[in-house]
Backbone as CSV, one residue per row, in Angstrom:
resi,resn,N_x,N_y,N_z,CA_x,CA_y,CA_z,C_x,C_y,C_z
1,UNK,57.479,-63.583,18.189,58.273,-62.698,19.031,58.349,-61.311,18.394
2,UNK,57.967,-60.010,19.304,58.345,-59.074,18.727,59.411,-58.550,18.457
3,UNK,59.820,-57.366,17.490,61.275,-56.781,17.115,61.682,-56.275,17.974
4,UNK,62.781,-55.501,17.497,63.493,-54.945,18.892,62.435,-53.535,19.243
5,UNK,62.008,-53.211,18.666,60.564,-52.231,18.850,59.849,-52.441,19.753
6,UNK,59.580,-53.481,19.965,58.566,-54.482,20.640,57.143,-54.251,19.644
7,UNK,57.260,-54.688,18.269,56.190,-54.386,17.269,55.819,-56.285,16.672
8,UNK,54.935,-56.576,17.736,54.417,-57.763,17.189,54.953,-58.601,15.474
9,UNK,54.837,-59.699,15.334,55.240,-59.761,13.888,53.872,-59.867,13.069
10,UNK,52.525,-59.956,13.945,51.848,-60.084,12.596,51.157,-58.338,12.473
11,UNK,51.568,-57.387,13.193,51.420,-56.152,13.341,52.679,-55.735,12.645
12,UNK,53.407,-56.049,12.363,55.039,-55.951,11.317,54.611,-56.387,9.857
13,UNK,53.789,-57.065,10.038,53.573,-57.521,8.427,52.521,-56.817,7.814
14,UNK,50.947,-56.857,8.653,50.294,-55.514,8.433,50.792,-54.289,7.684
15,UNK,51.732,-53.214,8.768,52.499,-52.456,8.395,53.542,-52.191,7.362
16,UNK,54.464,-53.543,7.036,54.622,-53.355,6.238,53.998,-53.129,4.659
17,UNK,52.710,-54.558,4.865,51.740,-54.738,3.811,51.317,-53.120,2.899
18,UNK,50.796,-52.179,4.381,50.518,-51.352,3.862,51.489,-50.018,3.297
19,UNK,52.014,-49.792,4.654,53.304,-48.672,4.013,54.816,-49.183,2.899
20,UNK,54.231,-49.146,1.478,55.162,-49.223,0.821,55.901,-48.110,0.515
21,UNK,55.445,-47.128,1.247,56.803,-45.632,0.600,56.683,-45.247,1.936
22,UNK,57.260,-44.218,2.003,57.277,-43.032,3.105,55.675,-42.855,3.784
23,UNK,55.377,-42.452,4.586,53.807,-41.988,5.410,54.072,-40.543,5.170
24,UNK,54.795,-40.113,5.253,55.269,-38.451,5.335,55.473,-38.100,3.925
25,UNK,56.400,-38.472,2.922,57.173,-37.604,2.126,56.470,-38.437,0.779
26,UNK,56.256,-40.066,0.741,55.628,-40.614,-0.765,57.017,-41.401,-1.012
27,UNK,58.418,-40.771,-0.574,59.346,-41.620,-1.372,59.507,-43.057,-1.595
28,UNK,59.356,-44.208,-2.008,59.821,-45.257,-2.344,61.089,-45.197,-1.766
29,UNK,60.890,-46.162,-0.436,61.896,-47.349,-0.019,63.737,-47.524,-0.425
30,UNK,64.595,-47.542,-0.055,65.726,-47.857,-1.323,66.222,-48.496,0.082
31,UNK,67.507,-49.242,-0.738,68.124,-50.156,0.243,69.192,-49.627,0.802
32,UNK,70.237,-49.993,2.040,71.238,-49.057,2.429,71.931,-48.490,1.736
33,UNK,72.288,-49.378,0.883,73.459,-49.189,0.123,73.283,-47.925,-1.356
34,UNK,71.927,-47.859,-1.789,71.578,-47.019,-2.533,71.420,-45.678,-1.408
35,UNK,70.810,-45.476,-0.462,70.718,-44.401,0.508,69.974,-44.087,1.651
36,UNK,70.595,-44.127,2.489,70.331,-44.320,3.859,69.225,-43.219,4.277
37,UNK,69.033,-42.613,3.548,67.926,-41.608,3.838,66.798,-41.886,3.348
38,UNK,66.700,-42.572,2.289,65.499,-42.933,1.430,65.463,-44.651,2.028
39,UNK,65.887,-44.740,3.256,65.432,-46.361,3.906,64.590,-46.503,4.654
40,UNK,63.637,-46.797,4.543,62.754,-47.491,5.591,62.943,-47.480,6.935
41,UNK,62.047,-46.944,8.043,62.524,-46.830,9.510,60.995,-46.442,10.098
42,UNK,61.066,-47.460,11.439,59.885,-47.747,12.216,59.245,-46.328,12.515
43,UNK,58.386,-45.914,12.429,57.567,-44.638,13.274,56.648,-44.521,14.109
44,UNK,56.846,-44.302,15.171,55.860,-44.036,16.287,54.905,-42.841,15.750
45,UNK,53.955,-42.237,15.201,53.532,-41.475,15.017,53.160,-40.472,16.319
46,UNK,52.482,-40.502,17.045,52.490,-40.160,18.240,53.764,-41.190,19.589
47,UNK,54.566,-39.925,19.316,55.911,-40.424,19.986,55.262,-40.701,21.387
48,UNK,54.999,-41.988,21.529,55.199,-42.562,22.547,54.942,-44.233,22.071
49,UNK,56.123,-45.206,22.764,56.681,-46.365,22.435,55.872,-47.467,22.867
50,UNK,55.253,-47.025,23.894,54.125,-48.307,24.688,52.949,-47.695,23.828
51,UNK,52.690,-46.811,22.589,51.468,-47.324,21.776,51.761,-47.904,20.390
52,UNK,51.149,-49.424,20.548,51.663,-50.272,19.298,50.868,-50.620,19.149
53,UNK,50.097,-49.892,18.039,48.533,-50.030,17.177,48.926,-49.847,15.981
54,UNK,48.398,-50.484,14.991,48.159,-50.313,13.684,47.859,-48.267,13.810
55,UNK,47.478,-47.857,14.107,47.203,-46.387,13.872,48.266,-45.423,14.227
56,UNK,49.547,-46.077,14.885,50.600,-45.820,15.424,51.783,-45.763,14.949
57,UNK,51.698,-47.122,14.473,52.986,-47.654,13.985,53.413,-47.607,12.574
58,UNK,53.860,-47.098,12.175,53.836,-46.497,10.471,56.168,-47.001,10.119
59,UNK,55.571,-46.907,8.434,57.280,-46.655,7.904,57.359,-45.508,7.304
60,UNK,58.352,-45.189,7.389,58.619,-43.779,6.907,60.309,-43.790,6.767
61,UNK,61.070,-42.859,5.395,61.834,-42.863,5.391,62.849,-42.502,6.821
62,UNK,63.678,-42.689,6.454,64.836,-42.205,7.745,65.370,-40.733,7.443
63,UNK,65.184,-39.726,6.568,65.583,-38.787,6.282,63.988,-38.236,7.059
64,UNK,62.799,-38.039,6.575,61.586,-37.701,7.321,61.256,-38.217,9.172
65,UNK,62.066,-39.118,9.354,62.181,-39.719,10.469,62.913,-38.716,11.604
66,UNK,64.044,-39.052,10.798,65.390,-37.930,11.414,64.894,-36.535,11.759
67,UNK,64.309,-35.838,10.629,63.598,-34.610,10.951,61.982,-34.115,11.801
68,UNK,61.641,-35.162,11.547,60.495,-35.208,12.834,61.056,-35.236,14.525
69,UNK,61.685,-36.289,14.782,62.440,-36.619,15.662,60.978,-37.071,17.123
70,UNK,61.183,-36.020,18.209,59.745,-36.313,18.764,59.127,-35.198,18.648
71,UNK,58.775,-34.349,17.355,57.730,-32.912,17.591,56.514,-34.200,17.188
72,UNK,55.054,-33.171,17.527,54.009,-33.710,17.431,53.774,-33.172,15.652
73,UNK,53.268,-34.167,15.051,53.027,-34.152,13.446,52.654,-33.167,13.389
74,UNK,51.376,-32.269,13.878,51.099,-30.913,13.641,51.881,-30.085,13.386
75,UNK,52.913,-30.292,14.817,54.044,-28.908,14.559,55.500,-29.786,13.341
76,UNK,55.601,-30.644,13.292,56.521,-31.175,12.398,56.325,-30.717,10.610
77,UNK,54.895,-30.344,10.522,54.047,-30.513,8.856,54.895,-28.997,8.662
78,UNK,54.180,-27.915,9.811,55.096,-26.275,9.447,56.267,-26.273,9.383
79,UNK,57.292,-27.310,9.714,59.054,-27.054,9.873,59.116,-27.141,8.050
80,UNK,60.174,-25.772,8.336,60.947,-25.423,6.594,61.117,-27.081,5.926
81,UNK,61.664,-27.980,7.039,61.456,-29.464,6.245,60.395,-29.914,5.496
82,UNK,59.907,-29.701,5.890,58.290,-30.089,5.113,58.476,-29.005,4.164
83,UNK,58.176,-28.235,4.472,57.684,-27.137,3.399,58.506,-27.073,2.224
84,UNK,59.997,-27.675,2.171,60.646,-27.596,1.124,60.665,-28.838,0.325
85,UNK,59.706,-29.564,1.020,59.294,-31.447,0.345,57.897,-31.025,0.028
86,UNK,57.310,-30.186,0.190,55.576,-30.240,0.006,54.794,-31.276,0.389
87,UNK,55.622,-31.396,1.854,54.838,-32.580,3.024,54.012,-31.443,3.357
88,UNK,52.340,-32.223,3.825,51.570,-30.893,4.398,50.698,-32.616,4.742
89,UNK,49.130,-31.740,5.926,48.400,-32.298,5.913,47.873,-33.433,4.927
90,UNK,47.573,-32.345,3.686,47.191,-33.056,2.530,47.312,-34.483,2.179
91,UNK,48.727,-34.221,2.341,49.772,-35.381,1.452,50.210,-36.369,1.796
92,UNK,49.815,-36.650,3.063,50.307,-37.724,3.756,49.561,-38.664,3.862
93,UNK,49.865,-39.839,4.400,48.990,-41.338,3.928,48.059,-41.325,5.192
94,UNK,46.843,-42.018,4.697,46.189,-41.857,5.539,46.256,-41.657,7.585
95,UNK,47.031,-42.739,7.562,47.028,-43.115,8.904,48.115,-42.166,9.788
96,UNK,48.372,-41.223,8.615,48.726,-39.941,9.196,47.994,-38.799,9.667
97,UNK,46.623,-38.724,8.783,45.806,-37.828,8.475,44.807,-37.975,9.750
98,UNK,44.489,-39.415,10.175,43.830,-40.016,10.962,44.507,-39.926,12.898
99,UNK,46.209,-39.705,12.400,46.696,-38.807,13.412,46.604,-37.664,13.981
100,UNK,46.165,-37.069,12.969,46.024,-35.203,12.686,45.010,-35.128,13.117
101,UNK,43.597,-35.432,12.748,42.516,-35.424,13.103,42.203,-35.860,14.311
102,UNK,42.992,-36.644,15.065,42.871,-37.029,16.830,43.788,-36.151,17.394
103,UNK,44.060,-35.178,17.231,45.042,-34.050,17.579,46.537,-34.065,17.690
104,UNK,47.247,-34.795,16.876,48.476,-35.388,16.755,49.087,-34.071,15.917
């Protein structure tokens, strides 16, 4: 059964498998109680909810989450947010980059 996402579970485990930090920022994971910003939270990369692909579906903190919100990654990389984390093209995990490059 999928999550409340509607994100398959063996497409949940995938995802998790691979994104152990942030897709955006690199940070390592922390639990609520250490800080709610540095927690783990589902990402649509290309904000839209009916696409649930491995190329889609990413973790990313909830502080990088929060500040994306729905801009398209392109225009999200130039916001002063990024720029004051030294999030850029560069730096981001692949299946971000692989966003960018399909015009995301």
């Amino acid at each position: 059964m999928a999550n409340k996402w509607n994100i398959p579970p063996w497409l949940e485990a995938k995802v998790r498998e691979r994104d152990v930090v942030c897709v955006y920022c690199g940070n390592v994971f922390t639990q609520p109680e250490v800080s709610m910003k540095s927690q783990s939270s589902w990402e649509h990369i290309i904000n839209d909810a009916t696409i649930v692909t491995e190329d889609n579906i990413a973790l990313c903190c909830r502080g990088c989450n929060a500040s994306k919100g729905q801009k398209r990654v392109s225009v999200w990389l130039s916001s002063p947010y990024c720029k004051k984390r030294d999030i850029s093209p560069e730096t981001v995990a692949p299946v971000v980059k692989r966003a960018i490059l399909n015009g995301q």
